[in-house]
C-alpha positions in Angstrom: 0.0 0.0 0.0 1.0 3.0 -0.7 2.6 5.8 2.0 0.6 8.5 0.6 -2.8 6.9 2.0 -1.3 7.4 5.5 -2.0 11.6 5.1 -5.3 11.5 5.5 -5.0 9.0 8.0 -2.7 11.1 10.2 -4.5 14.0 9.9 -7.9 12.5 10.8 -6.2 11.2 13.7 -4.7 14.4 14.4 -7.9 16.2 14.7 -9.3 13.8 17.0 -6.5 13.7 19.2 -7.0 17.7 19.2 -10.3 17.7 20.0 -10.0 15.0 22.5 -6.7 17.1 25.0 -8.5 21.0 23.5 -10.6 22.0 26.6 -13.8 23.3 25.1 -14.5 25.8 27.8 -12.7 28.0 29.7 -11.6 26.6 33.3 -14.0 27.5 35.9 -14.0 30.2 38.1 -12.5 30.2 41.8 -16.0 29.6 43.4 -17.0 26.9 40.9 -14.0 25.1 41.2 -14.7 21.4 43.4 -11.2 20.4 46.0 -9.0 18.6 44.1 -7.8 15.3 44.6 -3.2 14.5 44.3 -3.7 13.5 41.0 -6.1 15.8 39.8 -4.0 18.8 40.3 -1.3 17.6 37.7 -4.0 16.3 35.4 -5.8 19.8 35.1 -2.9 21.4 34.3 -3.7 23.3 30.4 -0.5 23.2 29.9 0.2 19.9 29.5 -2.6 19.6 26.7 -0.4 22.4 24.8 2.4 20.7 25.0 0.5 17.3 24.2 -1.2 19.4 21.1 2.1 21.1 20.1 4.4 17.3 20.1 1.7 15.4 18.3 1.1 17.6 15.7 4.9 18.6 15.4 5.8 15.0 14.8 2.2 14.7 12.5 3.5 17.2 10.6 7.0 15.8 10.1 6.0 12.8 9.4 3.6 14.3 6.4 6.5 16.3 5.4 8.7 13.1 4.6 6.0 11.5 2.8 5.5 14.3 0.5 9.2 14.6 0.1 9.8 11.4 -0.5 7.0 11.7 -3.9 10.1 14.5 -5.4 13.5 13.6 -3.6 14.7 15.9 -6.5 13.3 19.1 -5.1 16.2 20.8 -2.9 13.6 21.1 -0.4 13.0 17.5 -0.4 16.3 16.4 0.1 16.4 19.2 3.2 13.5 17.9 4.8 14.8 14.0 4.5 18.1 15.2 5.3 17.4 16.6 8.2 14.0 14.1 9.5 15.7 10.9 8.9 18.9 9.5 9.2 18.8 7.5 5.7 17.3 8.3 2.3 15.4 4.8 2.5 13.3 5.2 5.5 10.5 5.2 3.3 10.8 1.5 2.2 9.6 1.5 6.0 6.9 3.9 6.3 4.3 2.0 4.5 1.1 1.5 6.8 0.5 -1.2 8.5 -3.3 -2.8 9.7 -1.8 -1.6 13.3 -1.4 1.4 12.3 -4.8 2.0 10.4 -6.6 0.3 13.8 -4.7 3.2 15.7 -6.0 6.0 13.5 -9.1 5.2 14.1 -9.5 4.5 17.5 -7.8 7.9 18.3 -10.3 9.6 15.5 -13.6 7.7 17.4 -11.9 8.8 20.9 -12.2 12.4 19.8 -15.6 12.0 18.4 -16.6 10.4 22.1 -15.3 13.4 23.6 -16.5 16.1 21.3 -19.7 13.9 22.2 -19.0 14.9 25.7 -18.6 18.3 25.3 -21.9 19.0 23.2 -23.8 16.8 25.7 -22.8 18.7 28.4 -22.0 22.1 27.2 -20.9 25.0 29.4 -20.6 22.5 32.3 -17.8 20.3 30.7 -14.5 22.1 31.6 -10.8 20.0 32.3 -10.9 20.8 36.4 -13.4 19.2 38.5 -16.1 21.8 39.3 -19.7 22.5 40.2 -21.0 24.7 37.8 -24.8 27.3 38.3 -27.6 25.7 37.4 -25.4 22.4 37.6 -27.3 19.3 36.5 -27.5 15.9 36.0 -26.8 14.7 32.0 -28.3 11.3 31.3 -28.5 12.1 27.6 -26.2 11.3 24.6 -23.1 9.2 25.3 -23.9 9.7 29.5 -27.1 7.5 28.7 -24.1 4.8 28.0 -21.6 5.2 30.6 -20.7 7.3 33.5 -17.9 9.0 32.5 -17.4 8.6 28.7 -15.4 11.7 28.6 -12.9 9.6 30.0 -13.3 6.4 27.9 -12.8 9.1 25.2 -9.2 9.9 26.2 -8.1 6.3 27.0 -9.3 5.6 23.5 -7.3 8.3 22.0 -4.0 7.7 24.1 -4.8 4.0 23.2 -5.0 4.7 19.4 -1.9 6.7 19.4 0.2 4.4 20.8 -1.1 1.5 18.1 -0.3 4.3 15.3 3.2 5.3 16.7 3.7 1.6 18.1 3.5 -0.1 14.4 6.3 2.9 13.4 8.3 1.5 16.3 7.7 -2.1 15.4 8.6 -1.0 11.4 11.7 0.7 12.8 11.1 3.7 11.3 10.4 5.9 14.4 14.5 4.2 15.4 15.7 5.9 12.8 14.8 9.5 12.8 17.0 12.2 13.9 14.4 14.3 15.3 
């Protein structure tokens, strides 16, 4: 199969995984905001989603880049970009997709669709911290009808994908080999 089928693929997955660590709300405000467990306070941190956001779609991007370059090694910019990405001109014998890597895209698209689920379900009152929100209720509706906290399935579903997309690079020995 070809390498250029995996563009699409990464950029699907992209957008999940953005919309799945891209809090939709801003946080809430001091008097909203519920006691916080050890574990929570490191988990709520925004920052760590824009670091997540800015790695993952870094490396996406990258990896996009070496495809395309790869389709006109002639092009000075080309030979920069696989220059400079990988350590060998051939890594692309090794960046075909695998079925692992198609299962990964997917699961980390349909965890971001869970989650932007999530956040329509429960609009203003979905935010990253734990809070109690006016006019707080309970949502029984969409994918809450389902489980109890399926904004958290979501994510595991994401991470979960990712790792399958990355992990069948690792297996291929492509990811080995970049200089990034």
């Amino acid at each position: 199969m070809q390498p250029l089928i995996k563009i699409p693929c990464i950029l699907v997955a992209m957008v999940g995984l953005h919309i799945t660590v891209t809090p939709p709300h801003p946080p809430p405000t001091e008097e909203e905001k519920a006691a916080s467990t050890g574990l929570e306070v490191v988990i709520k941190r925004r920052s760590g989603a824009t670091i997540v956001r800015t790695i993952c779609w870094g490396t996406a991007l990258a990896e996009v880049a070496v495809i395309l370059a790869n389709y006109a090694p002639s092009l000075p910019i080309s030979r920069a970009l696989l220059s400079t990405l990988t350590s060998t001109y051939d890594s692309m014998d090794r960046i075909h997709p695998s079925p692992l890597f198609f299962v990964g895209c997917f699961l980390t698209a349909f965890g971001g669709f869970i989650r932007y689920n999530c956040y329509k379900a429960l609009g203003s009152m979905f935010t990253f911290e734990m809070s109690i929100r006016k006019d707080h209720a309970l949502v029984t509706s969409g994918p809450y009808s389902i489980v109890r906290h399926p904004g958290y399935t979501g994510v595991l579903i994401t991470l979960t994908g990712m790792l399958l997309m990355h992990g069948a690079e690792v297996d291929d020995g492509f990811v080995l080999r970049l200089t990034v």
